[in-house]
C-alpha positions as CSV (number, residue, x, y, z in Angstrom):
1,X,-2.8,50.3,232.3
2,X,-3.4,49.7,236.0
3,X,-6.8,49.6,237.1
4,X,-6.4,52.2,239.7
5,X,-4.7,54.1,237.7
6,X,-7.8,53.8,234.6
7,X,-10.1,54.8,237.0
8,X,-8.4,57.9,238.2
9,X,-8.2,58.8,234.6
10,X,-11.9,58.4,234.4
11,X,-12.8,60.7,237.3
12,X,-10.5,63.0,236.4
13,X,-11.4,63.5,232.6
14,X,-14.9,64.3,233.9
15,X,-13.4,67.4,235.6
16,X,-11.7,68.0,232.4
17,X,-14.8,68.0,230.5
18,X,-16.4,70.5,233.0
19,X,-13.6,72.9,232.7
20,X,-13.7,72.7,229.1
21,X,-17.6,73.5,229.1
22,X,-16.8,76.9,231.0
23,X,-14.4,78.0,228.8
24,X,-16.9,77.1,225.7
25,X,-15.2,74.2,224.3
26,X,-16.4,70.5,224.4
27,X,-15.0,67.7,225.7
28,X,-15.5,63.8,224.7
29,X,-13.9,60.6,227.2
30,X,-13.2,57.6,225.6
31,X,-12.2,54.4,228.2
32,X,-9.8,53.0,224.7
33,X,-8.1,54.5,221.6
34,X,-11.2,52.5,219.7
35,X,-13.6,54.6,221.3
36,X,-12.3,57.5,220.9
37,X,-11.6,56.4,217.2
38,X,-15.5,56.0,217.2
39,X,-15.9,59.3,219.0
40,X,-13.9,60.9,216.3
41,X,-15.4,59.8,213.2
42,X,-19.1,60.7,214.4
43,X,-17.8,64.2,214.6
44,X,-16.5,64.3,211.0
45,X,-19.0,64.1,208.1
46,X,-18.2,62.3,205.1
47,X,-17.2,64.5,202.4
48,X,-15.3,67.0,205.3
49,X,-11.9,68.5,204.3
50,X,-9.4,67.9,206.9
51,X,-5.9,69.0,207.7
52,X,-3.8,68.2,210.9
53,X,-0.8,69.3,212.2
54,X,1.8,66.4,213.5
55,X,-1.1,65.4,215.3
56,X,0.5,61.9,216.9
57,X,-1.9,61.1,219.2
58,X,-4.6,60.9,216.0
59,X,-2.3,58.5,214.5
60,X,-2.1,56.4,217.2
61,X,-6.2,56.0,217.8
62,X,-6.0,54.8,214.2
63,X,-8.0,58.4,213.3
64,X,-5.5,59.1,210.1
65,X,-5.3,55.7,208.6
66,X,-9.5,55.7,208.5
67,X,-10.0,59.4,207.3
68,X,-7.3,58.5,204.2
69,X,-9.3,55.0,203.4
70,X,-12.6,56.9,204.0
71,X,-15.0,59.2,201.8
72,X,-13.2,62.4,203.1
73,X,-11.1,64.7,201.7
74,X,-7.6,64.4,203.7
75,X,-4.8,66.8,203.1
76,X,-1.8,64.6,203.3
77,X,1.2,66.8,203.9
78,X,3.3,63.7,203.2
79,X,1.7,64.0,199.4
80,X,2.5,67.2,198.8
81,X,5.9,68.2,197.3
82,X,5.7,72.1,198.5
83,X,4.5,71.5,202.1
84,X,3.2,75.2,202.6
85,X,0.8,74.6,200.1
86,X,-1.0,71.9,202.5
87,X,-0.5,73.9,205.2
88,X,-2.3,77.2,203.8
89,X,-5.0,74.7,203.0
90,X,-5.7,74.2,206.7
91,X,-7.0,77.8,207.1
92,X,-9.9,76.5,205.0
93,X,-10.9,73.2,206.2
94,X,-13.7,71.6,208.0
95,X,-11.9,70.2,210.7
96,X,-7.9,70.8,211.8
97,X,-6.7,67.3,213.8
98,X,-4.2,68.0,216.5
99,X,-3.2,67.2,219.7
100,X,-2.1,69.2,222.6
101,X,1.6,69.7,224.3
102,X,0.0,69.5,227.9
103,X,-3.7,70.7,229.2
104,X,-4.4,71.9,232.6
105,X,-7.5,70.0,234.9
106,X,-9.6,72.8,234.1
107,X,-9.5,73.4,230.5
108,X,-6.6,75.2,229.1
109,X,-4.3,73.9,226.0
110,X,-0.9,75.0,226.1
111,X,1.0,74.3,222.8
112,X,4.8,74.9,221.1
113,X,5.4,75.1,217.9
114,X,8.3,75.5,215.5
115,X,6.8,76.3,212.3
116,X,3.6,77.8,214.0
117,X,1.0,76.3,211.1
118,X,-0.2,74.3,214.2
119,X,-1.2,76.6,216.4
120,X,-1.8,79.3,213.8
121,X,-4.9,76.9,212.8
122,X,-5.2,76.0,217.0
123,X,-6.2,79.7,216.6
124,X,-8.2,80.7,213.9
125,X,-8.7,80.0,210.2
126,X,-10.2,76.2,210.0
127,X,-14.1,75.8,210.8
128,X,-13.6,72.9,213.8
129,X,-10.3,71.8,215.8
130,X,-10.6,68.1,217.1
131,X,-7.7,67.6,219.6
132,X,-7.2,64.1,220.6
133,X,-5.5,63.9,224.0
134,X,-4.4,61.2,226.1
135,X,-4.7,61.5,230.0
136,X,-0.8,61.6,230.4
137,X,-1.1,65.1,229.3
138,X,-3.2,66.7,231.7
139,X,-1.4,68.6,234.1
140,X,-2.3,70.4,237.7
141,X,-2.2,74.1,236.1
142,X,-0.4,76.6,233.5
143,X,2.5,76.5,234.8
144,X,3.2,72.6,235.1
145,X,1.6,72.9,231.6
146,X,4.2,75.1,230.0
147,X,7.0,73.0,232.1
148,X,5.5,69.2,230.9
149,X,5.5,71.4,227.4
150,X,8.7,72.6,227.7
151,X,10.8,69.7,229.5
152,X,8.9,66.7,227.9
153,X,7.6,67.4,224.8
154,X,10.0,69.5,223.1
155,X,13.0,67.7,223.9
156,X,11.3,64.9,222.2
157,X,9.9,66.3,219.7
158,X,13.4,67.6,218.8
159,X,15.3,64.5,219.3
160,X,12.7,62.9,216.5
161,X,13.0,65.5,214.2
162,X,16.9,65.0,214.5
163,X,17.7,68.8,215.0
164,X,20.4,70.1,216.8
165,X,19.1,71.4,220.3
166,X,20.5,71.7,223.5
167,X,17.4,69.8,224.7
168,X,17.5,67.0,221.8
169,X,21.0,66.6,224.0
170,X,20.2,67.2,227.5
171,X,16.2,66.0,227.4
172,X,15.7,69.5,229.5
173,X,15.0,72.6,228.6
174,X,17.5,75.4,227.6
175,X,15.6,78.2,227.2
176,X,17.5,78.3,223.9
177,X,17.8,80.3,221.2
178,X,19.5,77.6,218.6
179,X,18.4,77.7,214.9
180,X,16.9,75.0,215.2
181,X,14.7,75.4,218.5
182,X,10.7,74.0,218.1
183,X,9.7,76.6,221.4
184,X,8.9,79.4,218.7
185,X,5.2,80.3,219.5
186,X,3.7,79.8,222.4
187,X,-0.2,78.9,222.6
188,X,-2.3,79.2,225.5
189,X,-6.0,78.3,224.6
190,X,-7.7,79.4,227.9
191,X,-11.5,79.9,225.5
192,X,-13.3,79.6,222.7
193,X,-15.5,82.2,220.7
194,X,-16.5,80.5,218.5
195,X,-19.3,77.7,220.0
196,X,-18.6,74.3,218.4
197,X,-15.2,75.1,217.3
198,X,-13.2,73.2,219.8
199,X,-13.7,69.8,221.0
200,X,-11.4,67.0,222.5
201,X,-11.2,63.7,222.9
202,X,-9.5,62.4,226.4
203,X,-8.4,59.0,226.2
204,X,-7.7,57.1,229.0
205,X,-4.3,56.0,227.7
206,X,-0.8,57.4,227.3
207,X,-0.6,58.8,223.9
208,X,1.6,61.1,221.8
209,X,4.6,62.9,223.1
């Protein structure tokens, strides 16, 4: 990545980080997917049950691989035959791995989900949430949020999944109603009650969708 460009990153995660604090969540910047691979694993105790959503961005730090060849206890959904069994198991874990649709410069996660498991456990139900983020998601405010969401990472989403969505044709939104559309809950995560429950990892890289 451009040096320019890293360096933005860097001043801008700190603003990040400060809007996060305000809304009682904690934020983490990491200048490489190693360091925030580092980052990540001195949040999680050994012996920690852990669940994730799709969680991409985790996977490409490296952060799945090392929690299923380390002394934790990883809820692999690939493992599972009846896939809502490891997704009620979430509601009860230490720590829920995801990463976020978009995020605006001052805090707020804005997520889609098909299924909802995601941002059902974004919500309540597992102890901590550890979002890993690249810097490519932060956008200017909710509403470039929801569109980044909306026009970027659904359409992709969809196109990966194979499902048969005007966006998954168009790469645009639709504002459809098809049986197979991903946009079924919408999450806006503008705070956190619970002290300690939320933190996130910027990484000054492009990661996830």
């Amino acid at each position: 990545m451009n040096e320019i460009i890293m360096k933005r990153n860097e001043l801008l995660a700190q603003k990040v980080i400060k809007g996060l604090e305000s809304r009682n969540m904690t934020g983490y910047y990491a200048a490489s997917k190693e360091e925030a691979l580092k980052i990540a694993l001195d949040l999680i105790p050994e012996k920690s049950m852990i669940s994730m959503g799709g969680a991409t961005s985790a996977r490409e730090i490296g952060l799945v691989q090392a929690l299923k060849e380390g002394d934790y206890d990883f809820i692999d959904r690939d493992a599972y035959e009846d896939g809502r069994e490891a997704m009620l198991k979430a509601y009860d874990a230490d720590f829920f791995l995801s990463g976020t649709n978009a995020m605006t410069d001052d805090g707020v996660l804005v997520n889609i989900d098909g299924n909802s498991n995601r941002v059902s456990a974004i919500a309540q139900g597992p102890k901590k949430v550890l979002f890993i983020v690249g810097m490519n998601k932060v956008c200017s405010d909710v509403d470039a949020a929801m569109k980044r969401a909306r026009n970027v990472a659904a359409p992709i989403n969809a196109q990966r999944f194979g499902l048969s969505t005007p966006c998954a044709k168009t790469g645009a939104c639709f504002n459809c109603k098809s049986p197979d559309t991903i946009c079924c809950q919408f999450l806006i995560t503008r705070y956190s009650r619970h002290t300690d429950r939320i933190h996130v990892i910027l990484v000054n890289d492009n990661l996830g969708f």
